[in-house]
C-alpha positions in Angstrom: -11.3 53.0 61.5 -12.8 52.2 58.2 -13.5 48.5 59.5 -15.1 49.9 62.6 -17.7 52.2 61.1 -18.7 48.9 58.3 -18.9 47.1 62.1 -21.4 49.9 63.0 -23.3 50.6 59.3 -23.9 46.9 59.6 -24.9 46.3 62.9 -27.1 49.2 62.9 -29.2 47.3 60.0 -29.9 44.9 62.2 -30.5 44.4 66.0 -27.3 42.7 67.8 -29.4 40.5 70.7 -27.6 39.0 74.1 -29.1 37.0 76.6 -28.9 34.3 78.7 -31.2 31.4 79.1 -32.3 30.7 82.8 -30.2 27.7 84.0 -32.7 24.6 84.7 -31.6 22.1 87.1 -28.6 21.2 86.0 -27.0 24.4 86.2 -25.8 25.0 82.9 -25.0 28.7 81.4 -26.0 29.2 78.0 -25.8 32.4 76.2 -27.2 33.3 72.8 -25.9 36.1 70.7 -28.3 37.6 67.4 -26.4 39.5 65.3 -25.0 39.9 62.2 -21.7 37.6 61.1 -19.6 40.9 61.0 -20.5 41.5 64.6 -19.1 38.4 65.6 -15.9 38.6 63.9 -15.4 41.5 66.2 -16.4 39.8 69.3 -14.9 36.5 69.1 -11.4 36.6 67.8 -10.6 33.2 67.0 -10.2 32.1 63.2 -13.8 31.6 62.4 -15.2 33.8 59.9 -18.9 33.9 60.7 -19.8 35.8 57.6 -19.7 32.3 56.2 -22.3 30.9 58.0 -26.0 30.7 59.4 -25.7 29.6 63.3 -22.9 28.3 65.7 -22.9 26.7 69.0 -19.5 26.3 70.9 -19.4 24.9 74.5 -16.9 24.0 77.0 -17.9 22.3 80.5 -21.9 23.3 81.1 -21.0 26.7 79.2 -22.7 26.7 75.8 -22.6 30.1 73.4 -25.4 30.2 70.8 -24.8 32.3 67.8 -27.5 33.1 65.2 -26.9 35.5 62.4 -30.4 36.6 62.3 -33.7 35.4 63.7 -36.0 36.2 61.0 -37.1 33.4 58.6 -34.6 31.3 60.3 -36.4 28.8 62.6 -34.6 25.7 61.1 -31.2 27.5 62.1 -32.2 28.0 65.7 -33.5 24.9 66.3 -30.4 22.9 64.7 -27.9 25.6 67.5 -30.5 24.2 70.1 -30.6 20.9 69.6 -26.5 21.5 69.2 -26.4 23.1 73.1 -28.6 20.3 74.2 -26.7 17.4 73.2 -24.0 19.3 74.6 -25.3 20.0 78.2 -26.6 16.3 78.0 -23.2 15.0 77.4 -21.8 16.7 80.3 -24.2 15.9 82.7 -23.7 12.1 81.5 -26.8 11.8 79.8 -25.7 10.2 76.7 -28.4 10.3 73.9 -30.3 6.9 73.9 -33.4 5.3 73.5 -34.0 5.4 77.4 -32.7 9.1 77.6 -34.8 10.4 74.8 -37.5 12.4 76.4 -34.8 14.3 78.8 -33.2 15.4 75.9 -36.4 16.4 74.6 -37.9 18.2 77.8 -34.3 19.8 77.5 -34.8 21.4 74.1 -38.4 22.0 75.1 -37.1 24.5 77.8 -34.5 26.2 76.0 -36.4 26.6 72.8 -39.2 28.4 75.1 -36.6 30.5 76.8 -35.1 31.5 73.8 -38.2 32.6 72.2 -39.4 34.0 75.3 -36.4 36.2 75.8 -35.7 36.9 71.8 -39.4 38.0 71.7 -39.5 36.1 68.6 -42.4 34.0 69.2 
């Protein structure tokens, strides 16, 4: 019980965000969660402690979950998780990062970083 209302006391402080980025073209699902590292050790029950860190971006077959604890003062964060689910969706679309895929991956990030703010109302 105790655990639960820390969940709620901390959560409370700040925002917890959810949405999902449009899928472009290729039909990917990507879905970004704001909130603190507390939140998501309730919501994700594997072994990783997010208190411990800043961003995460997990993926499995054109699905790609963006975490970021927090959105202000933390641009350099978001980009790194984006540039993370990029490479990702890239790699399983079979676009592996060259010289001669270079500005796909970067209209890529291009969308999804305008989505992200768009939807985050951040910008």
């Amino acid at each position: 019980m105790i655990k639960y209302l820390l969940l709620i006391l901390l959560t409370s402080c700040q925002q917890v965000i959810k949405f999902n980025i449009p899928p472009s073209l290729y039909k990917e699902n990507i879905e970004v969660i704001i909130a603190p590292g507390e939140y998501m050790n309730e919501y994700d029950t594997s072994s990783i402690d997010y208190t411990m860190l800043d961003g995460l971006t997990t993926s499995s077959e054109g699905n790609v979950t963006i975490w970021v604890s927090s959105y202000k003062d933390n641009e350099a964060i978001i980009n790194h998780e984006l540039f993370h689910a990029t490479y990702a969706i890239m790699q399983w679309i079979n676009i592996p990062l060259s010289n001669s895929s270079e500005e796909a991956y970067a209209y890529f990030l291009g969308y999804i970083t305008e989505e992200f703010y768009k939807q985050a109302k951040i910008k």
